[in-house]
VMD Tcl script that draws the C-alpha trace (Angstrom):
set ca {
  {108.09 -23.02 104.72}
  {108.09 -24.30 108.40}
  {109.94 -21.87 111.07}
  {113.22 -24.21 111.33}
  {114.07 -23.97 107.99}
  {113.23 -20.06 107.97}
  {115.68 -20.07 111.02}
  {118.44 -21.51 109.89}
  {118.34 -19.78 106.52}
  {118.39 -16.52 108.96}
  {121.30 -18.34 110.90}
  {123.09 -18.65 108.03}
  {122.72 -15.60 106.21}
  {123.95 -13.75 109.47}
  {127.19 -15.98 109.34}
  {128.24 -14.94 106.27}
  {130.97 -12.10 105.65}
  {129.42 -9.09 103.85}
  {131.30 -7.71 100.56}
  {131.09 -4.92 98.26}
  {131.22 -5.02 94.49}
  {132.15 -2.07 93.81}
  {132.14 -0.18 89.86}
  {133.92 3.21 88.52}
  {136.34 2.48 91.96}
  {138.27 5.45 90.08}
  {136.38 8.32 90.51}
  {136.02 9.57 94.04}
  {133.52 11.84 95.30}
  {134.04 15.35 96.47}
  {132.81 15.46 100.07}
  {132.06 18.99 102.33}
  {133.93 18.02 105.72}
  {132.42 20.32 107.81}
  {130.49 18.87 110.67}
  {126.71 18.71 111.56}
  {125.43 20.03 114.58}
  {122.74 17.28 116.02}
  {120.95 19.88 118.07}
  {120.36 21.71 115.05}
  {116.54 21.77 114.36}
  {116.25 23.45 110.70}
  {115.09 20.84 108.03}
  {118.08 19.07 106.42}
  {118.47 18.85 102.57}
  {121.42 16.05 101.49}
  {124.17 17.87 99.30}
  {123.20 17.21 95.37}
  {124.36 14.12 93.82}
  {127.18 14.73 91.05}
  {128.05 12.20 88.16}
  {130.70 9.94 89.61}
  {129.32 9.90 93.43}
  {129.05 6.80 94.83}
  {125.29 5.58 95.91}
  {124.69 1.93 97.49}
  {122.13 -0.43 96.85}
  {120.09 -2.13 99.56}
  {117.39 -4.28 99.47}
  {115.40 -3.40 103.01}
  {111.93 -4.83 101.63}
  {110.57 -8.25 99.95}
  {112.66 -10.22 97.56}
  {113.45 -8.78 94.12}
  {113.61 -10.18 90.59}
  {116.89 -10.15 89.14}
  {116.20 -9.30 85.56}
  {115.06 -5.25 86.51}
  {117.40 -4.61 89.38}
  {120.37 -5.72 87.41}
  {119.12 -2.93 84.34}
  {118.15 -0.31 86.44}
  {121.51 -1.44 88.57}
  {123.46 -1.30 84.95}
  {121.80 2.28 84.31}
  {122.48 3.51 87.73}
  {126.30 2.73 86.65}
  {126.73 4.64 83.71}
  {126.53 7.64 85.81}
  {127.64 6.98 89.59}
  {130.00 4.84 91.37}
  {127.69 1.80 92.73}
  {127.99 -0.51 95.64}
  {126.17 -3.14 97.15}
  {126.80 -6.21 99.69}
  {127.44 -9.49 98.06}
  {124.63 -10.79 100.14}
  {121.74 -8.15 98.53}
  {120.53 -11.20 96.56}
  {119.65 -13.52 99.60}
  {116.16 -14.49 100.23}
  {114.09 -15.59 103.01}
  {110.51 -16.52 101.77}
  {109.44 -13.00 100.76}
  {111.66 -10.90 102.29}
  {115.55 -10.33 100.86}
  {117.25 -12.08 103.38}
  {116.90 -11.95 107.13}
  {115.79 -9.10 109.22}
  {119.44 -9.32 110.49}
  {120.65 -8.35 107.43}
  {118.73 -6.15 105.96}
  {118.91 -3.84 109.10}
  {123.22 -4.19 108.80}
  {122.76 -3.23 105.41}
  {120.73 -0.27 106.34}
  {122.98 0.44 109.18}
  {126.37 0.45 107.08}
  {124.94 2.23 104.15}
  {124.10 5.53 106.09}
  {127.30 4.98 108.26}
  {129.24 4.68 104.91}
  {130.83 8.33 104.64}
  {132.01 7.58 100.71}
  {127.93 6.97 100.21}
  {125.87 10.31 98.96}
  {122.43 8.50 98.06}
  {121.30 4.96 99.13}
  {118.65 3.54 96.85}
  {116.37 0.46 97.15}
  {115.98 -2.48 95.16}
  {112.47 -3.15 95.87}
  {109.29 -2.13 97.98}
  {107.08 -5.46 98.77}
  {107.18 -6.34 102.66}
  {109.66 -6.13 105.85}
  {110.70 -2.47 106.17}
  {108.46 -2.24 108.96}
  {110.47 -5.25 110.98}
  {113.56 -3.73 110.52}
  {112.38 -0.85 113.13}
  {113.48 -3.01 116.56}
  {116.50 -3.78 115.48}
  {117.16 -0.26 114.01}
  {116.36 1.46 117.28}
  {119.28 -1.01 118.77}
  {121.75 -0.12 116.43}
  {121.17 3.38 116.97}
  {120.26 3.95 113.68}
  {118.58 7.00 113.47}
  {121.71 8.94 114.93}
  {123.71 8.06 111.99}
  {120.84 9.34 109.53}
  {121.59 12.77 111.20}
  {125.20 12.84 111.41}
  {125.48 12.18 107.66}
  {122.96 12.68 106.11}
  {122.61 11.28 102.64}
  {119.74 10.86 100.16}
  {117.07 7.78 100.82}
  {115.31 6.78 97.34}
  {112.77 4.50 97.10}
  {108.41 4.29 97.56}
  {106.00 1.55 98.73}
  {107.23 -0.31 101.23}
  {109.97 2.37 101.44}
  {108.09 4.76 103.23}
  {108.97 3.13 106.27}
  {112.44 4.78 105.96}
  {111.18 7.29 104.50}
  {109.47 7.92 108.32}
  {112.61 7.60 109.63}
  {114.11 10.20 107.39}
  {111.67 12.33 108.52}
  {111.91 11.90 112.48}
  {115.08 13.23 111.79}
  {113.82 16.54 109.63}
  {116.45 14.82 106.45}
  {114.80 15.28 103.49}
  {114.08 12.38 100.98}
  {113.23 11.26 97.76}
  {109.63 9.96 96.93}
  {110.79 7.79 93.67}
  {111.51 4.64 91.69}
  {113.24 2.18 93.51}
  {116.29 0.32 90.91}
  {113.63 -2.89 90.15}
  {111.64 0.40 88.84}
  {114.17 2.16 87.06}
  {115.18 -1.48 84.90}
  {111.23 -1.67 83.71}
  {111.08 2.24 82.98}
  {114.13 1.66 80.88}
  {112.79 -1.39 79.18}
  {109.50 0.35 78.47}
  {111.90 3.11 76.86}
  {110.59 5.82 79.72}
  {113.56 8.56 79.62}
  {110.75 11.26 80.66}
  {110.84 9.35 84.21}
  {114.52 8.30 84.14}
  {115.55 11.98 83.87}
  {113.28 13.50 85.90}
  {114.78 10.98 88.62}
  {118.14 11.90 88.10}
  {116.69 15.71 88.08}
  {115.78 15.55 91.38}
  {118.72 13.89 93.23}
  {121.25 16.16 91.10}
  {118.84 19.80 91.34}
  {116.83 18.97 94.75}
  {116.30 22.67 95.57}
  {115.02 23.32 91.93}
  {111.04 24.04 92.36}
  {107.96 22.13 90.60}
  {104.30 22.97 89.80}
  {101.73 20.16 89.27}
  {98.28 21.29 87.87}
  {95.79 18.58 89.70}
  {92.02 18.36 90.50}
  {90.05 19.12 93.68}
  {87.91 16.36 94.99}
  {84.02 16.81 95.17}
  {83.20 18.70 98.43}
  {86.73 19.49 99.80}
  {87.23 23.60 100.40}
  {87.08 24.74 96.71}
  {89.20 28.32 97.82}
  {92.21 29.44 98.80}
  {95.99 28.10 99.16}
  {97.22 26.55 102.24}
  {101.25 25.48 103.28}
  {102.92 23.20 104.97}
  {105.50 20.34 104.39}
  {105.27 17.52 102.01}
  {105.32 14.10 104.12}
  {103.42 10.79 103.21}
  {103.94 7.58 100.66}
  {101.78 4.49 100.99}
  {98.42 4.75 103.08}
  {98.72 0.77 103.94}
  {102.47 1.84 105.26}
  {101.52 4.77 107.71}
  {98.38 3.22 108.84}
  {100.79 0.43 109.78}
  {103.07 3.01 110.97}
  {100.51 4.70 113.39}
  {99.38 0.73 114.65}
  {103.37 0.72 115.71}
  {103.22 4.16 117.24}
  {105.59 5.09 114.41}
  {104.09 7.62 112.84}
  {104.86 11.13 113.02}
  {103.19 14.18 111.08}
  {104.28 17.90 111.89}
  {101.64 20.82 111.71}
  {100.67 21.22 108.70}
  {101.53 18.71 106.71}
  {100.73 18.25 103.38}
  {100.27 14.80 102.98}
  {100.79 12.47 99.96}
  {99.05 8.80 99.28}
  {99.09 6.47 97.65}
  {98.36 2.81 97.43}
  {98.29 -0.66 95.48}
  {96.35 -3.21 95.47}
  {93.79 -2.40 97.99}
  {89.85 -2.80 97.91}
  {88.19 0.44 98.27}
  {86.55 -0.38 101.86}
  {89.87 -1.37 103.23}
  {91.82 2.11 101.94}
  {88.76 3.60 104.00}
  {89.50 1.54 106.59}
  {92.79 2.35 107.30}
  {91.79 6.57 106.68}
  {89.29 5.83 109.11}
  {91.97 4.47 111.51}
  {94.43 7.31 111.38}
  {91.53 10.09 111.57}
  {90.04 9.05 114.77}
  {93.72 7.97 115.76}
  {94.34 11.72 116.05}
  {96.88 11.01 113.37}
  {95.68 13.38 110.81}
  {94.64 16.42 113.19}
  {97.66 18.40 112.20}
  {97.56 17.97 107.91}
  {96.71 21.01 106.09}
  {95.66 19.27 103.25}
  {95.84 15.97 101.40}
  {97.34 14.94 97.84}
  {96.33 11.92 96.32}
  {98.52 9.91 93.61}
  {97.92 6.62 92.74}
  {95.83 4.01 93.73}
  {96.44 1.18 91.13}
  {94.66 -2.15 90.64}
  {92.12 -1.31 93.59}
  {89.15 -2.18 91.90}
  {85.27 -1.38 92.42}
  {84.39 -4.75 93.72}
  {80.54 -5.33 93.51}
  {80.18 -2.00 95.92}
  {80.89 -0.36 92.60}
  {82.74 2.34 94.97}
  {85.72 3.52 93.47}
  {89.28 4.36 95.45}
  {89.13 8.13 94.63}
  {85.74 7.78 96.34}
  {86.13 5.47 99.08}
  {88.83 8.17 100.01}
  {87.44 11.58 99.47}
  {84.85 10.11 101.87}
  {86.98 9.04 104.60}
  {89.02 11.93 104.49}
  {85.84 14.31 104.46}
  {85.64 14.73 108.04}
  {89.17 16.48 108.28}
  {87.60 19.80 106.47}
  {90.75 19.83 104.47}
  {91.26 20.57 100.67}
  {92.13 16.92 99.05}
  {92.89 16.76 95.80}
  {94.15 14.12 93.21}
  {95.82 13.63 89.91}
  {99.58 13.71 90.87}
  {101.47 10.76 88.89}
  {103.20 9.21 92.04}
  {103.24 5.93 93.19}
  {102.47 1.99 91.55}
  {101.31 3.32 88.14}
  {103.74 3.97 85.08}
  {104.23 7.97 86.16}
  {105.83 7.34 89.26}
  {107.70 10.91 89.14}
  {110.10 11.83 92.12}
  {109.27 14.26 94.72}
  {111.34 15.48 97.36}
  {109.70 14.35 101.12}
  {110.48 17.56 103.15}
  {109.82 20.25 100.52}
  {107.90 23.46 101.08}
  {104.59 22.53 99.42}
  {102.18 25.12 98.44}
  {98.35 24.23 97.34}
  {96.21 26.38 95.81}
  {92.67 25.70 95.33}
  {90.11 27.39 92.92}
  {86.92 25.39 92.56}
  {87.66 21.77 91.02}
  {90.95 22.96 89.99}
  {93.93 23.09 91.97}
  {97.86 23.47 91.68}
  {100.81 22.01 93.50}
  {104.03 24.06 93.94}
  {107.28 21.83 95.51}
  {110.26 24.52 96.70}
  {113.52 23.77 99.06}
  {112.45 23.81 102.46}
  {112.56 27.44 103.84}
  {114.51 26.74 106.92}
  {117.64 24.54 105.48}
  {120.79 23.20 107.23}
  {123.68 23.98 105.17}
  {126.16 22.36 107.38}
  {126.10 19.08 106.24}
  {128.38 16.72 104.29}
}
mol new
graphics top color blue
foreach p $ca { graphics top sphere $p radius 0.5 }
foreach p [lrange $ca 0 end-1] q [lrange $ca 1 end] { graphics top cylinder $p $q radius 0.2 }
display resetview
């Protein structure tokens, strides 16, 4: 597609008047009006969603398909009041419309005060342009101000990053493209455990996992779950983006990817400095990465790079491209302990919660 054509597509999707459809307009949200302090420092946890809140769709990332947004969009309705601009459907080679637009959308979903959770369509590619123009709008003042649940993975973690700047908490999970193929495959287990964690985000989890092969086989170590895709925070730390606290627990995960080039970009953010301050690393999916003719796997290619850190990593949790894609809250207290190849994984609310939010 040559650049005029790509321009005036842009030109003309910027032109155009945004509208919401809007379902359930009957039921109206209950809504806290007490006011958030900005100076306040203590991690913040979005109220819980409740049947009949209203959430809004935006599609940040690469063009969708219509056929699984529209039934995960359809199951999203059954249960919440849904929302989304009229021009959520536009494309612009591979990304949903221009970066004008996606970063409005963005903007007017978290300065929407009827909006409790805003939920992606799709991963795929442009989150990461959106960041100029987001700075600009003042963006990341709004996520503070209100603060309302960000769902989606992939590409997503991007805003996820974001979220995090701002010490909101988030949710790791299917984007709606996601939710229309778990309900077409008939996957309730994921589709509740979804809503589960947007409606009982303080509620605590266990995961039973494995070590890796010559990580610290002893002991438990704390800190607070952070992470998403490895391609997405190594791009992150290449923008001077990314942003760990100490001790992090951090979660990757990845699709896609030879083996040498997931060490590649561990490599990166090690001598980066990036990972100085992570406690320890948990590893979920790395889907259709294949051995190559190194016949190195992922899990390898990673416990290797990630060696040097003297950290426990360990591996197993069902996050990310594969078919378990459960939701995890970015932000909670996460607890690892480690007894020789086994290991477990507790989740809890964050210990030091704002309450004063909307």
């Amino acid at each position: 597609m040559s650049s005029n054509v790509i321009a005036a597509r842009q030109a003309k999707s910027s032109r155009r008047p945004s509208r919401l459809f809007r379902c359930h307009a009957d039921t109206t949200p209950t809504v806290d009006s007490s006011q958030l302090d900005p100076n306040d420092e203590r991690v913040i946890v979005p109220r819980a969603l409740e049947a009949g809140d209203q959430i809004r769709l935006i599609a940040p990332a690469g063009w969708f398909e219509r056929e699984p947004f529209d039934a995960g969009r359809r199951w999203l309705e059954q249960r919440y009041q849904v929302v989304c601009r009229d021009d959520l459907f536009d494309r612009d080679g591979f990304f949903a419309g221009s970066d004008q637009r996606r970063a409005e959308e963005l903007i007017e979903a978290l300065a929407d005060p009827d909006t409790r959770a805003i939920v992606c369509a799709r991963g795929g590619h442009g989150s990461l342009r959106l960041l100029e123009s987001f700075n600009t709008l003042d963006g990341e003042r709004l996520w503070r101000r209100d603060p309302k649940w960000l769902v989606g993975f992939s590409d997503i973690t991007v805003l996820h990053s974001l979220s995090w700047r701002q010490s909101v908490c988030s949710i790791h999970g299917a984007n709606v493209t996601s939710l229309g193929r778990a309900l077409h495959a008939d996957d309730r287990e994921l589709l509740e455990q979804w809503t589960s964690r947007l409606e009982r985000p303080l509620e605590s989890s266990t995961w039973e996992l494995s070590a890796a092969a010559d990580s610290p086989q002893t002991g438990t170590v704390e800190g607070i779950l952070l992470g998403g895709n490895l391609t997405l925070l190594s791009s992150l730390a290449s923008a001077r983006r990314l942003e760990l606290p100490t001790s992090s627990v951090l979660l990757l995960e990845d699709v896609g990817e030879a083996p040498y080039r997931l060490d590649r970009a561990l490599v990166s953010l090690r001598l980066g400095g990036h990972l100085e301050r992570v406690s320890a690393i948990v590893l979920g999916k790395f889907v259709d990465c294949p051995e190559g003719h190194h016949a190195v796997t992922a899990l390898d290619a990673v416990v290797d790079a990630l060696r040097p850190l003297g950290v426990p990593v360990v591996h197993g949790l069902p996050v990310g491209h594969g078919a378990q894609n459960r939701a995890l809250m970015l932000g909670s207290t996460a607890s690892l302990s480690v007894s020789g190849a086994r290991a477990e994984l507790r989740l809890e609310a964050p210990k030091q919660v704002s309450t004063r939010r909307r």
